[in-house]
MIDOSE-1310 file (N, C-alpha, C; in nm, 2 decimals, decimal comma, always signed):
residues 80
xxxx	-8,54/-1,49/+7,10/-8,65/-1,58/+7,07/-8,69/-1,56/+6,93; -8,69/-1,69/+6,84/-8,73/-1,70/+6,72/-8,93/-1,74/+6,74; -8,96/-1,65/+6,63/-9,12/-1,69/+6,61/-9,11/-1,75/+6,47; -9,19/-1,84/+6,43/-9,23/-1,91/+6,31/-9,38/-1,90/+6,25
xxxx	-9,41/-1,83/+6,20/-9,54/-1,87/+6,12/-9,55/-1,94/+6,04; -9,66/-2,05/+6,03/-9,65/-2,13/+5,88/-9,81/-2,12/+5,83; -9,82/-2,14/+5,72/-9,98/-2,17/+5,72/-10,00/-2,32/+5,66; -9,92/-2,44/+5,69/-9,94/-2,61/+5,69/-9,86/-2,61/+5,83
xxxx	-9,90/-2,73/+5,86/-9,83/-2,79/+5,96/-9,79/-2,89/+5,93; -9,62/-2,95/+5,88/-9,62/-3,06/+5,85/-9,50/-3,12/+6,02; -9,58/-3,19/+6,19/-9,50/-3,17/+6,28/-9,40/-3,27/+6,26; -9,29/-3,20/+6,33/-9,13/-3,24/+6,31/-9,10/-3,25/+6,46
xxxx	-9,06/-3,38/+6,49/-8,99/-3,43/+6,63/-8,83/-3,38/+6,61; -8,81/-3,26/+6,70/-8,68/-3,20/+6,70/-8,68/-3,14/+6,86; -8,57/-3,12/+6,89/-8,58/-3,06/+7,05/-8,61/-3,12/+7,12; -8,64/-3,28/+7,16/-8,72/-3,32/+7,26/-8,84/-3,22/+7,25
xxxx	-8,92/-3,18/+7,15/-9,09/-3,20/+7,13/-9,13/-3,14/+6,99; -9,24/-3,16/+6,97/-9,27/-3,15/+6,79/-9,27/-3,00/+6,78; -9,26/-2,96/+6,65/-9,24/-2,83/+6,60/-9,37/-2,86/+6,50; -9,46/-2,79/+6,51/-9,60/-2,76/+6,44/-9,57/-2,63/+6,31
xxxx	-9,52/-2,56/+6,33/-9,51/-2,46/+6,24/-9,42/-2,49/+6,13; -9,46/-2,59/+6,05/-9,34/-2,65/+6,03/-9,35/-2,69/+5,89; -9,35/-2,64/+5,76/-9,23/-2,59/+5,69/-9,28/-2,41/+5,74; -9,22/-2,33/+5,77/-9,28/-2,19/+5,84/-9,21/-2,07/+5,69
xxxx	-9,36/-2,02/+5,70/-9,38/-1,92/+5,58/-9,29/-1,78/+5,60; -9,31/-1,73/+5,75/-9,22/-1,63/+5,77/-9,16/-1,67/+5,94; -9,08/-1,57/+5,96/-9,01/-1,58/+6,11/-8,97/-1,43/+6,15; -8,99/-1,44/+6,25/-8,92/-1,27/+6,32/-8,86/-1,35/+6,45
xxxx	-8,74/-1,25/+6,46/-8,62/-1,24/+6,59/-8,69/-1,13/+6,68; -8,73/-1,17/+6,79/-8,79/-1,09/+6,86/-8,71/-1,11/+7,02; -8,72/-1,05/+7,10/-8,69/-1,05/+7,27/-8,87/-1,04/+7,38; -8,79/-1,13/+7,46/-8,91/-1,10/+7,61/-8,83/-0,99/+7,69
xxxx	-8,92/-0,98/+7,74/-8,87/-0,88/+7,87/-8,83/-1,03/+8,02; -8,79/-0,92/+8,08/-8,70/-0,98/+8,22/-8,77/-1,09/+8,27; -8,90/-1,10/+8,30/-9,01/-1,20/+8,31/-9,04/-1,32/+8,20; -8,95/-1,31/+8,08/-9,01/-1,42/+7,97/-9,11/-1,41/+7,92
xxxx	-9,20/-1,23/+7,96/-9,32/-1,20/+7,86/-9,31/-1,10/+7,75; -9,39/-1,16/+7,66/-9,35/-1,08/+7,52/-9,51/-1,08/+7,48; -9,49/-0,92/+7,36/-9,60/-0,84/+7,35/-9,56/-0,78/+7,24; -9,68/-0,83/+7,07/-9,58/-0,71/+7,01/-9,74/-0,71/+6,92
xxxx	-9,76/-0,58/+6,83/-9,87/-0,55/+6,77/-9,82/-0,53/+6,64; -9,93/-0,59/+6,57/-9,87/-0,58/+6,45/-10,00/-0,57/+6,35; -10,00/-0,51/+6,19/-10,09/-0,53/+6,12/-10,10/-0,64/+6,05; -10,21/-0,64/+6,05/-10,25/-0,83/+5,95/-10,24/-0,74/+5,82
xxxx	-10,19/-0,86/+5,72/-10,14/-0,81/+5,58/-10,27/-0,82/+5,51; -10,27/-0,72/+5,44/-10,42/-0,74/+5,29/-10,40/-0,84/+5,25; -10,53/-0,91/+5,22/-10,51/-1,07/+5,09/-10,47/-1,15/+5,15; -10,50/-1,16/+5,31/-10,54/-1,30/+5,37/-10,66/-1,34/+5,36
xxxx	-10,72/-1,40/+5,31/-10,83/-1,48/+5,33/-10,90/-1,52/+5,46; -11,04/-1,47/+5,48/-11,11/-1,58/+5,58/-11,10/-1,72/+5,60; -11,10/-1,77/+5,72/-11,08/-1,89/+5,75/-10,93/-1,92/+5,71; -10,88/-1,87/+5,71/-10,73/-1,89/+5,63/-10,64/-1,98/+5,81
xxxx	-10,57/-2,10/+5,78/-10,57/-2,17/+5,87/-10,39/-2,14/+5,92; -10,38/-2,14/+6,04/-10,19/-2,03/+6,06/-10,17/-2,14/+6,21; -10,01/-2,15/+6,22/-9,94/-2,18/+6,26/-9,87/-2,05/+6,36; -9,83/-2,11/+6,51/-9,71/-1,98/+6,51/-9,65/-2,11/+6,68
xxxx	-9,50/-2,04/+6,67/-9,45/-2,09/+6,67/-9,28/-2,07/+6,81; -9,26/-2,06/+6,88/-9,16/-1,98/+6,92/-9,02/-2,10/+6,92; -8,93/-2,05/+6,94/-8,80/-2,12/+6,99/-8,75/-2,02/+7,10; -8,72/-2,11/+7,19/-8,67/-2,00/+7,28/-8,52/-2,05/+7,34
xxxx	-8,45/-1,96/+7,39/-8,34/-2,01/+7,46/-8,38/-2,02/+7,61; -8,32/-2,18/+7,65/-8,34/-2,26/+7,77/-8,19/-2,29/+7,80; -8,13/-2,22/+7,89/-8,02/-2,31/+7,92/-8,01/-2,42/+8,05; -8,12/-2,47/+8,04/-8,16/-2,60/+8,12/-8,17/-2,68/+8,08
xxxx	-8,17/-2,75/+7,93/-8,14/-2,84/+7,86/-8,05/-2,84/+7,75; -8,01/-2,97/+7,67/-7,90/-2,99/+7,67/-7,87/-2,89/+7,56; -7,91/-2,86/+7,44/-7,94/-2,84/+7,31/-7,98/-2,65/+7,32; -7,99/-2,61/+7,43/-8,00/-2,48/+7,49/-8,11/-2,39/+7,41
xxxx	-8,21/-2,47/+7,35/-8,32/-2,39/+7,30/-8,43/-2,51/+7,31; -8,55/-2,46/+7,32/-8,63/-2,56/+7,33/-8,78/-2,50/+7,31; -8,87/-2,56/+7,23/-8,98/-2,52/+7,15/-9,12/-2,49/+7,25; -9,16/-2,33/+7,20/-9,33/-2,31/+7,28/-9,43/-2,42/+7,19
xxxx	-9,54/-2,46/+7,33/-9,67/-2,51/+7,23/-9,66/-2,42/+7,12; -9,70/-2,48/+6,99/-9,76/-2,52/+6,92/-9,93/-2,38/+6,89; -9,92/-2,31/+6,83/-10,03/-2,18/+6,85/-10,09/-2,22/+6,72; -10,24/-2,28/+6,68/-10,30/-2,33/+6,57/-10,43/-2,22/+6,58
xxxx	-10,44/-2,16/+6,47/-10,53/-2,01/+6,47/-10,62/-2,00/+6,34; -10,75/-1,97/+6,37/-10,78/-1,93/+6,21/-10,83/-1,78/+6,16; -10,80/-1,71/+6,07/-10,84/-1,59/+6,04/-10,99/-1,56/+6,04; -11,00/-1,44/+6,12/-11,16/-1,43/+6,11/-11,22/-1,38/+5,98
């Protein structure tokens, strides 16, 4: 599973559905567990700004369709 952070959204029709995170600032390669749930903690970086507006973003592997990866909603967040 690919994650995407961006902080614009410019969305892009790819995959059979739009990709929101999208030109994406950073990405991590991460795994679910056996179930398809994923859990990971992490520190928010110094010198984000409040209100600061974020994107996030997954690709996952689906081999139920044709193209064998296929995009989570769309996660639109703002820093507190």
């Amino acid at each position: 599973m690919l994650a995407w952070l961006s902080f614009t959204s410019v969305p892009l029709q790819v995959l059979g559905g739009t990709l929101h995170a999208n030109p994406f600032n950073a990405q991590m390669l991460t795994v679910s567990d056996n179930d398809g749930s994923w859990s990971q903690s992490l520190t928010w970086p110094s010198g984000i700004a409040a209100d600061t507006t974020l994107w996030l973003q997954f690709l996952v592997q689906d081999l139920s369709v044709p193209d064998q990866i296929t995009l989570s909603n769309g996660l639109h967040a703002t820093t507190p």
